[in-house]
C-alpha positions as CSV (number, residue, x, y, z in Angstrom):
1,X,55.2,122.1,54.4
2,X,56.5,125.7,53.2
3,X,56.7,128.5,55.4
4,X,56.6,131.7,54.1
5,X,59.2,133.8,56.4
6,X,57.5,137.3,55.3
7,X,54.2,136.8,56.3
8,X,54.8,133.5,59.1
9,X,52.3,131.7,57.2
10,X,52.7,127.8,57.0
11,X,51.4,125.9,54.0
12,X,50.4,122.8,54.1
13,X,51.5,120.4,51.1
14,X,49.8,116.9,50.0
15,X,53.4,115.4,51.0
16,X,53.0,116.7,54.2
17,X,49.6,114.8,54.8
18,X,50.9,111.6,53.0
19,X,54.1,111.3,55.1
20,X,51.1,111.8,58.2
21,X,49.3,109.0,56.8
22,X,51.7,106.7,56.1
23,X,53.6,107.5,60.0
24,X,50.4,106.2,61.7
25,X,50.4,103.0,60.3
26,X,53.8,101.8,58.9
27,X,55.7,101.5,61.9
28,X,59.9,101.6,62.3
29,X,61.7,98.3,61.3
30,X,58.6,97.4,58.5
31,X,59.4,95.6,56.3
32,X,57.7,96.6,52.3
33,X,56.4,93.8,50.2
34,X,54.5,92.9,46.9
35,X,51.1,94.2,46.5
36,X,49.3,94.5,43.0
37,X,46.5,96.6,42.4
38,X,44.0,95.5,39.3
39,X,42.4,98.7,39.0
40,X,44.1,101.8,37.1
41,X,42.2,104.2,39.2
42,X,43.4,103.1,42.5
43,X,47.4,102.8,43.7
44,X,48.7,100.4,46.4
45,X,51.1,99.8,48.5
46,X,51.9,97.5,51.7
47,X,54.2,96.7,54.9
48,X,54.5,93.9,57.6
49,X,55.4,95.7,60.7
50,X,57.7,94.2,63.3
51,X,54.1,93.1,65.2
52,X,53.4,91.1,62.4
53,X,50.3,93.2,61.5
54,X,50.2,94.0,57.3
55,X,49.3,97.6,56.9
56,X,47.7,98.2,53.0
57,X,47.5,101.7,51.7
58,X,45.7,102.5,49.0
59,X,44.9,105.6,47.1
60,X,42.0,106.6,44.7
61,X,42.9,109.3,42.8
62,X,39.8,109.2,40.8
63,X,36.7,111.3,41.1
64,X,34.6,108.0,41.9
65,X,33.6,106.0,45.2
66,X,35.4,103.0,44.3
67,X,34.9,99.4,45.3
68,X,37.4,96.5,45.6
69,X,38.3,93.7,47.4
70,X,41.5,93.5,49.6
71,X,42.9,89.7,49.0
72,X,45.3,88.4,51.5
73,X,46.2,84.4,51.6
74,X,42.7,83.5,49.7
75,X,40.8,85.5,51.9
76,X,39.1,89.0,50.5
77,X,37.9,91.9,52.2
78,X,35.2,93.8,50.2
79,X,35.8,97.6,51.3
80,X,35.3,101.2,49.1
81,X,37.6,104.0,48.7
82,X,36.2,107.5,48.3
83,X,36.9,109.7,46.0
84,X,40.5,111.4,46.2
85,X,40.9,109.8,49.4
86,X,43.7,107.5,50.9
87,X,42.9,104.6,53.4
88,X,44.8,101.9,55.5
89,X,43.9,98.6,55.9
90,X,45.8,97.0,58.8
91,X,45.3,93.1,59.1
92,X,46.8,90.7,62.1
């Protein structure tokens, strides 16, 4: 976030929205670990929290609804990401 002192204007940057994002789900004391994403178009990353819970966020930065599967332990999760849009998935 920038402020501009003249005019007392704030201004809101992606960063500021991401750090949101990511607060909501990826609590203190979480712990990262591997994740792998198999398409170009979307980006991953992933905690465990100290509850246990796995919180996934991904990020489409393409201009395309995109469908994928979320595969934890043998198990998937069909789900979409919209365009230009970031998600969490949070799994017990």
């Amino acid at each position: 976030m920038h402020a501009d002192t003249r005019t007392g204007k704030l201004n809101y940057t992606n960063s500021f929205y991401y750090i949101g994002h990511f607060s909501k789900f990826v609590r203190p004391g979480a712990k990262r670990i591997a994740v792998a994403s198999t398409r170009d178009w979307l980006s991953a990353t992933a905690f465990v929290n100290p509850d246990g819970k796995v919180a996934v966020v991904v990020m489409n930065d393409s201009d395309k609804q995109q469908e994928f599967s979320l595969w934890i332990k043998g198990q998937a999760a069909p789900t979409v990401s919209l365009p230009h849009s970031m998600m969490t998935l949070v799994v017990n």
